[in-house]
N, C-alpha and C positions, 0 to 999 in steps of 0.2 A: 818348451824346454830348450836350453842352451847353454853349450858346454864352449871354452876357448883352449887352447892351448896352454898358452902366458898369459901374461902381464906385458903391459904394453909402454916396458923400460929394456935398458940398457941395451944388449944386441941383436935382440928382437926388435925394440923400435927403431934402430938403425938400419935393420935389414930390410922393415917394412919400408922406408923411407927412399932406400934404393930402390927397392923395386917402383913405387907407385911415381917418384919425381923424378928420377935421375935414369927410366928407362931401361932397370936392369933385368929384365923381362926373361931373365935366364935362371934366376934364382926363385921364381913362382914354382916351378916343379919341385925343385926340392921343399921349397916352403909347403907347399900343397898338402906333401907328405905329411910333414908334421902333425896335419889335424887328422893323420888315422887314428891315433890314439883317443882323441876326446870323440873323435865316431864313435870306437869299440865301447865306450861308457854312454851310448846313449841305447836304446833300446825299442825295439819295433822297427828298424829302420831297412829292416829288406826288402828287397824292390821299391825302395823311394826311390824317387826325380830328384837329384842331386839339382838345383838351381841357386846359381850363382846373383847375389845383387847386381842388378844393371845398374850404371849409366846413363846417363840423357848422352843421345847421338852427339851433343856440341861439345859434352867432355870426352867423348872417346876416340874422338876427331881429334882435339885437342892432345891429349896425351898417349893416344896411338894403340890402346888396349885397355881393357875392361879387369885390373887385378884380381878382384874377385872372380871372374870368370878364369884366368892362369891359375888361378886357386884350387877353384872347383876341377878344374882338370887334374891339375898335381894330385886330387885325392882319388878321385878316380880311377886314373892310372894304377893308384898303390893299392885300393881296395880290389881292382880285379883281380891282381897277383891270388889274392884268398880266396875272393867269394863274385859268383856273379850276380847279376840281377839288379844292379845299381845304373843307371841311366841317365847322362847327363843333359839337360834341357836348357841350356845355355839361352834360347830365343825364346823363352815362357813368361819370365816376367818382366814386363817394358817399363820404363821411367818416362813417363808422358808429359811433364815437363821439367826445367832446368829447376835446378835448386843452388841456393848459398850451400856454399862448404858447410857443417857443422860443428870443424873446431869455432870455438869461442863464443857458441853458441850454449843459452843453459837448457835445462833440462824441457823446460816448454817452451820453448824457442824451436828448439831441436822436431818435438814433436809437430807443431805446428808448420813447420820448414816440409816435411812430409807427409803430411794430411793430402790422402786425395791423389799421390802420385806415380802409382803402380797401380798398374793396369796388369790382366792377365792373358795373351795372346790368344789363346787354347782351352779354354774352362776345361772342355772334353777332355786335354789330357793330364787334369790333378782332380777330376773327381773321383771322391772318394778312395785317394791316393795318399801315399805319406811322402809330403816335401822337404828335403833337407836342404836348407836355404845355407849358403856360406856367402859370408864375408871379410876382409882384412880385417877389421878393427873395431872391437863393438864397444862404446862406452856409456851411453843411455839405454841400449838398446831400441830408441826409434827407429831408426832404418827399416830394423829387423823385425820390430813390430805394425809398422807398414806395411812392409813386403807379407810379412803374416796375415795380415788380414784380407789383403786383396785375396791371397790365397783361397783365404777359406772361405769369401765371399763368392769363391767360382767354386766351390767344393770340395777342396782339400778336406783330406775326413783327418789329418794331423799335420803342422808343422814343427818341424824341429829345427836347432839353428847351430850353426859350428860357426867360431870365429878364428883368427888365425891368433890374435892378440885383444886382451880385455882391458881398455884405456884408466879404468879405474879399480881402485881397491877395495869400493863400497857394493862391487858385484862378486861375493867371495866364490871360486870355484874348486871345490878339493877336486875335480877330476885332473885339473890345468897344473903345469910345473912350467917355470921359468926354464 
């Protein structure tokens, strides 16, 4: 299951934009926030492993931080204000080697680009555990169903996925508002 906030237009995709190229790595917490809302519409999620999509080490060297993991913080934060028992696992799922970017990539390109490249650090600590996997920007949903499955091939007994922004209009979400 997988719920976004938006749509991944007008000042939401500008904001992602700052934050991921232009280093604005101070607008992640509030962005963060935002995906409390498509949390609250997702369901069974107490005491999940909030884990954020990784990075290969050469991009995050590169670009100096891991968005999605600012992300996954930012919700954190706001979901403890309410409730506790949510735990962020930031060092769980590793990207074992480099990949092409995925814009301009199509839909089996995309998949194929991510086959085979999440690895899971700890199996022990998502067996039989529910993973709330977050990302900035989901538009095939490969990544995410990547990252899904390494999951559940160490034991994850569910994952669920939060995006910040959904690239396309062909993944409709009533829970997401612009």
């Amino acid at each position: 299951m997988a719920r976004s906030y938006g749509l991944y237009t007008g000042n939401l995709r500008k904001t992602i934009l700052h934050l991921k190229f232009y280093g604005r790595e101070h607008l992640a917490k509030r962005l963060g926030g935002l995906l409390l809302r498509p949390f609250e519409a997702l369901t069974e999620h107490d005491s999940a492993l909030v884990v954020p999509v990784p990075l290969h080490t050469s991009r995050s060297r590169q670009r100096g931080f891991n968005q999605a993991e600012l992300l996954a913080r930012g919700l954190v934060r706001k979901i403890r204000r309410k409730e506790r028992g949510l735990q962020l696992a930031a060092d769980l799922l590793i990207r074992v080697r480099p990949t092409l970017p995925q814009v301009g990539l199509s839909p089996s390109a995309r998949r194929e680009n991510v086959r085979g490249v999440f690895s899971v650090a700890q199996p022990e600590r998502v067996r039989n555990r529910t993973v709330l996997l977050v990302d900035d920007v989901m538009t095939t949903g490969a990544t995410l169903s990547a990252c899904a499955a390494a999951l559940k091939r160490a034991g994850a007994a569910r994952v669920l996925a939060l995006s910040l922004a959904r690239a396309t209009p062909q993944f409709p979400d009533t829970a997401a508002s612009a």
